[in-house]
C-alpha positions in Angstrom: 35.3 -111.2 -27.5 35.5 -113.8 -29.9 33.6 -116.6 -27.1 31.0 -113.4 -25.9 27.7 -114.3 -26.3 26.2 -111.6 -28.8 22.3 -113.3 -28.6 22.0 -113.1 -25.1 23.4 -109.5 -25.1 21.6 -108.1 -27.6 18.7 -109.9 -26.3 18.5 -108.3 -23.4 19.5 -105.1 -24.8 16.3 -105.5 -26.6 14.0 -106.5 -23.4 15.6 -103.0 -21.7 14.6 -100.9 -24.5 11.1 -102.3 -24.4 11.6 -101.8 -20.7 12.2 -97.7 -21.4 9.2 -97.5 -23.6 6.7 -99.2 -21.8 7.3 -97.3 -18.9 7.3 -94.0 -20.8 4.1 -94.9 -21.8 2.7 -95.8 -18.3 3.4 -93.1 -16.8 3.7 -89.8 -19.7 0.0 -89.6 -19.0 0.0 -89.6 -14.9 -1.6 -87.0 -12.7 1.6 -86.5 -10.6 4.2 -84.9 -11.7 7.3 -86.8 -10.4 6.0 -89.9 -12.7 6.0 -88.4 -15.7 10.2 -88.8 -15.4 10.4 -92.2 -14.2 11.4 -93.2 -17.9 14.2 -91.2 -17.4 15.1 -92.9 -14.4 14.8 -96.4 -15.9 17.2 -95.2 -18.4 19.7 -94.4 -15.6 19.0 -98.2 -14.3 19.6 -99.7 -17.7 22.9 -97.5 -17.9 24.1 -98.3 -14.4 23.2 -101.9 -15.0 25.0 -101.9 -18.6 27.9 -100.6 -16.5 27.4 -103.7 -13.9 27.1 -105.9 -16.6 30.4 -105.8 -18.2 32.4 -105.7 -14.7 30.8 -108.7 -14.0 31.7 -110.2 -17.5 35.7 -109.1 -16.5 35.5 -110.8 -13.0 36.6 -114.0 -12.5 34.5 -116.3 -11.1 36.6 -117.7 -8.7 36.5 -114.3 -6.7 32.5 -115.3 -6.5 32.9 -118.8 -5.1 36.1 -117.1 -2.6 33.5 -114.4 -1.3 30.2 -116.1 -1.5 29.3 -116.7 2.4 31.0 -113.3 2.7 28.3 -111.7 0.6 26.3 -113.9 2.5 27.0 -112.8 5.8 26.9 -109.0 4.8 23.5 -109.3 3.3 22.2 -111.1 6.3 23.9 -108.3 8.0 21.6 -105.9 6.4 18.6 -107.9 6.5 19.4 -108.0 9.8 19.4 -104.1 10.8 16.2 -103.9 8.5 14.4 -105.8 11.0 16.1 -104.0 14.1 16.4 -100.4 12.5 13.3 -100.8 9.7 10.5 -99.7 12.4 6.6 -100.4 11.5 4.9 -102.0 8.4 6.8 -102.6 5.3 10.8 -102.6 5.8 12.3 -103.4 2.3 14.2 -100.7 1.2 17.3 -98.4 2.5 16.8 -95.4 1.6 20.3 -93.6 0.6 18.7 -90.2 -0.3 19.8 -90.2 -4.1 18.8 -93.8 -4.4 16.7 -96.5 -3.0 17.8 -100.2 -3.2 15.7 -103.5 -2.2 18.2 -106.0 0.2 15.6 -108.1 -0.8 16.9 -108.2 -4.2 20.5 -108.8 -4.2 19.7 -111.8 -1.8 18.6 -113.9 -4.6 22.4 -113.6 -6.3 24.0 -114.3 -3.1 22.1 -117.2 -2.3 22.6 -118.5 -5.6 26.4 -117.9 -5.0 26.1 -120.1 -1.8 24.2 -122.7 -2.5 26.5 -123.1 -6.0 29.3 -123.3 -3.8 28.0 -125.3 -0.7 27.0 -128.2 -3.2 30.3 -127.9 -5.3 32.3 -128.7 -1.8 29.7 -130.9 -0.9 29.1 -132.7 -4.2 30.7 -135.6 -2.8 28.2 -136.2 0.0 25.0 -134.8 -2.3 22.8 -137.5 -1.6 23.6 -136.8 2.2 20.6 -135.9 4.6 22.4 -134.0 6.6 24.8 -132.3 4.6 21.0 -130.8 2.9 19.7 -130.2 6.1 22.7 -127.6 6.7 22.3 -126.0 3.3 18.2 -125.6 4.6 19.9 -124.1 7.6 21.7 -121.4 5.7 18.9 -120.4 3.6 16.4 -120.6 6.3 18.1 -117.5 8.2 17.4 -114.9 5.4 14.1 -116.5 4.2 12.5 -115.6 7.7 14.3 -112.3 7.8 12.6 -111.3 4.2 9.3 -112.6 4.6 8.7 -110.5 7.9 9.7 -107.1 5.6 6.8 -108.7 4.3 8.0 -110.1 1.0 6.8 -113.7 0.5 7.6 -113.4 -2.9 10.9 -113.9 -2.6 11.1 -115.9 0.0 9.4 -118.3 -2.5 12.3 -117.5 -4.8 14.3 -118.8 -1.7 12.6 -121.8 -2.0 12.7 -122.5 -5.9 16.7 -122.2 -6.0 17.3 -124.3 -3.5 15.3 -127.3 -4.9 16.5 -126.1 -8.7 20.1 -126.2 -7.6 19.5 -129.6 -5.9 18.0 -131.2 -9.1 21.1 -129.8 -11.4 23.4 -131.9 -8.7 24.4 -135.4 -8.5 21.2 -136.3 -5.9 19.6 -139.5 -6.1 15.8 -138.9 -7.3 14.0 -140.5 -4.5 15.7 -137.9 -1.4 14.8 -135.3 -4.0 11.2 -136.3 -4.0 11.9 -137.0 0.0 13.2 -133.2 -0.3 10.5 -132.0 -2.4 7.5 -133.5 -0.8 6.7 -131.0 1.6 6.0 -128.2 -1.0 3.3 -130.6 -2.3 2.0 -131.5 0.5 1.6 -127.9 1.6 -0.3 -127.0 -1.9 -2.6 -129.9 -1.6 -3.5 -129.2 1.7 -6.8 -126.7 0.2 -8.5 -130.2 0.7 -8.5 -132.9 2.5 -9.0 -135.8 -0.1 -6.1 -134.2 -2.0 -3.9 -134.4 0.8 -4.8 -137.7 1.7 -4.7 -139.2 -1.5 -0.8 -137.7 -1.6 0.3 -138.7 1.4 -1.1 -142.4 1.0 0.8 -142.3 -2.5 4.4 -140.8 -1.0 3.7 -143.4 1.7 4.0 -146.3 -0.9 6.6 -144.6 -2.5 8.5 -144.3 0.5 8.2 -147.7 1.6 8.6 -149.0 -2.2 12.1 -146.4 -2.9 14.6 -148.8 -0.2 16.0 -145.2 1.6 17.3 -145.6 4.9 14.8 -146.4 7.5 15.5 -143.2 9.7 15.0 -141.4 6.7 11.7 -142.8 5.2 10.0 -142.5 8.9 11.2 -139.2 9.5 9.5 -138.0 6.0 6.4 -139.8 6.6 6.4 -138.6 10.0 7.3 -134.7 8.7 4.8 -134.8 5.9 1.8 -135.8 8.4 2.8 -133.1 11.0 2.9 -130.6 8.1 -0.5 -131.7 6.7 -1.9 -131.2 10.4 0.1 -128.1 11.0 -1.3 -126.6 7.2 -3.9 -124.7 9.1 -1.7 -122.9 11.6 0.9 -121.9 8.7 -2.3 -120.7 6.8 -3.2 -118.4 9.8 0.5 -116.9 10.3 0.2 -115.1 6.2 -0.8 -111.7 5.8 -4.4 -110.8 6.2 -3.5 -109.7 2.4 -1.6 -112.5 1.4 -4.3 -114.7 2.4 -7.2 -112.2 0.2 -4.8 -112.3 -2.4 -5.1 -116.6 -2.4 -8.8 -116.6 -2.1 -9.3 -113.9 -4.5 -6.9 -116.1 -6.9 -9.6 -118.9 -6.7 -12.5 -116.0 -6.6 -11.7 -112.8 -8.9 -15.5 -111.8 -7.9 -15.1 -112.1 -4.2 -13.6 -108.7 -4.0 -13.8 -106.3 -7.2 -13.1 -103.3 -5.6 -10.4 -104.4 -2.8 -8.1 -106.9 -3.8 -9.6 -108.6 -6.2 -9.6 -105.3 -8.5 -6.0 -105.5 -9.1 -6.3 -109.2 -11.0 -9.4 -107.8 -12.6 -8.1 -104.8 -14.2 -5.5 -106.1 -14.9 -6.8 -109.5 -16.7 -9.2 -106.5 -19.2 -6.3 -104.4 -19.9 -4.2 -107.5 -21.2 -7.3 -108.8 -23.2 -8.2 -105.1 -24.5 -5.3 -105.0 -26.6 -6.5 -108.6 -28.9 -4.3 -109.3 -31.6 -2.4 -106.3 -32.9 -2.9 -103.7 -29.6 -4.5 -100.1 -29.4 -0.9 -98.7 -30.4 1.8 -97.0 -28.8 0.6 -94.2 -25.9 -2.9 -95.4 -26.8 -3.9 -97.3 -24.1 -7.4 -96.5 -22.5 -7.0 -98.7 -19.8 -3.5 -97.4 -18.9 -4.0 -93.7 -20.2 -6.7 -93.4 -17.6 -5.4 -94.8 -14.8 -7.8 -98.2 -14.3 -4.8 -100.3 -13.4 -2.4 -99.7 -10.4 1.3 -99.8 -10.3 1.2 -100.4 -13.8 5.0 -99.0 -14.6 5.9 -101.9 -11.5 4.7 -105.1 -11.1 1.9 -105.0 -13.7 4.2 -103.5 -17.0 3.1 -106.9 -18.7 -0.9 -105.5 -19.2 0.5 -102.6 -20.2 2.8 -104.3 -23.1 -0.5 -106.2 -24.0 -3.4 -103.3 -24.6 -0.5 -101.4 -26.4 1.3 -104.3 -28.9 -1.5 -106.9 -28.4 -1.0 -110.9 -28.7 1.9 -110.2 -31.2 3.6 -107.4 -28.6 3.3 -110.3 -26.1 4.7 -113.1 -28.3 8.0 -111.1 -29.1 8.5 -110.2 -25.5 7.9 -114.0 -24.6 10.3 -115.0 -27.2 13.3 -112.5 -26.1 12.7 -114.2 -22.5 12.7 -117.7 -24.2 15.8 -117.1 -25.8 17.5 -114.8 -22.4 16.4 -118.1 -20.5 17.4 -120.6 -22.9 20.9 -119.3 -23.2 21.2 -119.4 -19.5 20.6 -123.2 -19.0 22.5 -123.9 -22.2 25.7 -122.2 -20.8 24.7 -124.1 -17.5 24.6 -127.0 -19.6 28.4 -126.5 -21.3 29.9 -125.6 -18.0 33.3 -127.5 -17.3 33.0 -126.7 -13.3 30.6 -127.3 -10.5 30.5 -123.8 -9.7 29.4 -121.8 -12.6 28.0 -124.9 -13.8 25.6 -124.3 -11.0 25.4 -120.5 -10.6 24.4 -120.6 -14.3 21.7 -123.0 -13.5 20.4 -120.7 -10.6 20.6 -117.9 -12.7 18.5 -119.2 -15.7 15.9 -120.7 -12.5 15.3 -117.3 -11.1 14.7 -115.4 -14.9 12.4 -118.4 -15.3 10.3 -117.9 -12.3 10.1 -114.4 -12.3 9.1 -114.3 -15.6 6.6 -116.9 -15.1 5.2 -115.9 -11.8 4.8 -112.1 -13.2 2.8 -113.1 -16.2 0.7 -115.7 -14.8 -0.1 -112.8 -12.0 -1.0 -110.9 -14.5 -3.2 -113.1 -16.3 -4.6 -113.6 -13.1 -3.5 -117.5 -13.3 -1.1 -116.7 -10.3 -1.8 -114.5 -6.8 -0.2 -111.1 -7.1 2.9 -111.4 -5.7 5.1 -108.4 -6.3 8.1 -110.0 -8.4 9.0 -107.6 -10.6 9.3 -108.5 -14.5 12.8 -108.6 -15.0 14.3 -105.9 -17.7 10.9 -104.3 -18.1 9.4 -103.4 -14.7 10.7 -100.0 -13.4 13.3 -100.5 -10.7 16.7 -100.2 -10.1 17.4 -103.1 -7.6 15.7 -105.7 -9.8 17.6 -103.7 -12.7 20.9 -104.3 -11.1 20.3 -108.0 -10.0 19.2 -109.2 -13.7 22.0 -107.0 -15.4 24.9 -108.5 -13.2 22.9 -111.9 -13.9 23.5 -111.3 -17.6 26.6 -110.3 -16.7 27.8 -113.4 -15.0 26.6 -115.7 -17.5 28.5 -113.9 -20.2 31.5 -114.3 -17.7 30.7 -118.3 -17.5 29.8 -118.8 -21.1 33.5 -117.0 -22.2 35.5 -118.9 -19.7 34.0 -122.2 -20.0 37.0 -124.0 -18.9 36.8 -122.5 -15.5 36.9 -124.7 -12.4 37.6 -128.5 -14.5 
């Protein structure tokens, strides 16, 4: 107990009970009657996951890197059926009858758990093409599974870890920019000046970085197919996914389909101004104006009730959650939880980011939850046993040397 880190416990501890009340008040308020309890459900998650938490902080970590394309297999396993067994529309949950949980969700700590392993064997041969190209492999499986549930959200979360993971290895920087070049390219695709003005630059950069010759043609080659290719990928999202973009760049383009989501949401977080309405006094909230507001959108909720100072204390427990996590990353004797640690700090980063700037309407809604604070028991679970296992990493430091 004596090497147990009490600031990220209590920390989230904190974020949880915030997490309770918030929900409480998003719902005490609701026309129908089976939301008025999901406050007490989210207390059951926090429990559940409190219980997680401390098996995880008992388990060694070796048992992880034994079983991690185990849990890798048996996820895909499930993703798997989902797609077979899920029938029409939206297949992301299993239903168990006394509890629902998200496949989806428990992905993101297995594929943290392989990639931290793949690159700890591999870490000799980092910098290899081909050795990366087999990790894309692996991950490419249950990314295509996930975003046909439809869940592009995490798919993207997919995407993060594996370039996060690869920047904490030993990689040289210019096949990590090789590596990384398509999600620019892809993102600067809205236009074709931006494009071109990128791939003229990563052209140069290419010929300028002395990589092997199959390599640097087979990137410049790749990065021009892609560019051509953007509008074909752009065609294959969601009719909603693609609204969602547009109404991104153009809140006004839809106020009262998709666009009113980012609308109402954006006046409930500015409604609250410095010091909030108060606690259960939210108009925006109390009378239903904003959707799934115990879900993905608990952040507006946080703002009209506790205001800019609400927001900055919530922000701050996240800093510190977050901060702890690549610190413990960063004192890591081993590859393995050096890297898990790493992956684990990533995804709290993103989610929390991605959340808020959805909410803000600086981001396309994408359906991450908020982790500790957004009603849920998958995304409970995942972020408790993610507390969990840095608590395990940070008291056995010496793991793995």
């Amino acid at each position: 107990m004596g090497r147990f880190d009490y600031i990220l416990f209590l920390s989230v501890l904190i974020l949880c009970a915030i997490g309770v009340m918030l929900v409480y008040g998003a719902t005490y308020n609701s026309r129908y009657p089976w939301e008025k309890n999901l406050y007490k459900r989210q207390i059951t998650y926090c429990i559940v996951g409190l219980a997680l938490l401390f098996i995880f902080w008992r388990l060694p970590i070796r048992l992880h890197y034994a079983l991690a394309y185990l849990y890798y297999i048996a996820v895909l396993l499930v993703l798997v059926g989902l797609f077979i067994f899920g029938g029409e529309g939206v297949k992301r949950w299993i239903d168990l009858g006394f509890f629902q949980f998200q496949p989806s969700e428990f992905a993101k700590l297995v594929i943290i758990f392989v990639i931290s392993r793949y690159l700890m064997d591999a870490r000799t041969e980092v910098s290899s093409f081909s050795r990366i190209a087999l990790l894309g492999l692996l991950i490419l499986f249950p990314f295509l599974f996930i975003i046909n549930q439809p869940d592009l959200g995490t798919g993207v979360v997919f995407i993060v870890l594996f370039y996060s993971l690869l920047f904490w290895s030993d990689m040289e920087f210019p096949l990590f920019l090789i590596l990384f070049s398509p999600m620019i390219n892809l993102v600067l695709t809205v236009h074709w000046a931006s494009w071109a003005l990128f791939f003229i630059a990563f052209s140069i950069f290419i010929l300028l970085s002395r990589v092997r010759f199959s390599v640097a043609l087979g990137s410049i080659i790749g990065n021009l197919v892609l560019g051509v290719a953007a509008p074909f990928f752009w065609s294959q999202l969601k009719d909603y996914q693609r609204e969602r973009i547009l109404v991104l760049l153009n809140p006004s383009r839809d106020p009262f389909g998709v666009g009113y989501q980012m609308l109402q949401s954006k006046i409930t977080v500015g409604s609250g101004r410095m010091f909030g309405k108060g606690f259960l006094s939210g108009t925006q909230t109390n009378l239903a104006f904003l959707p799934v507001r115990h879900t993905d959108f608990i952040f507006a909720v946080l703002g009209e009730e506790f205001g800019f100072l609400g927001v900055l204390l919530v922000l701050g427990l996240y800093f510190i959650v977050i901060y702890r996590a690549f610190r413990i990353a960063r004192d890591a004797k081993g590859y393995f939880p050096r890297f898990v640690a790493a992956g684990l700090g990533t995804l709290l980063l993103f989610q929390v980011t991605v959340n808020v700037g959805m909410v803000i309407g600086l981001l396309p809604v994408t359906g991450l939850p908020l982790p500790f604070l957004s009603f849920g028991g998958s995304s409970m679970a995942v972020f408790m046993v993610s507390t969990g296992l840095l608590l395990n990493i940070h008291s056995n430091r010496g793991e793995f040397v």
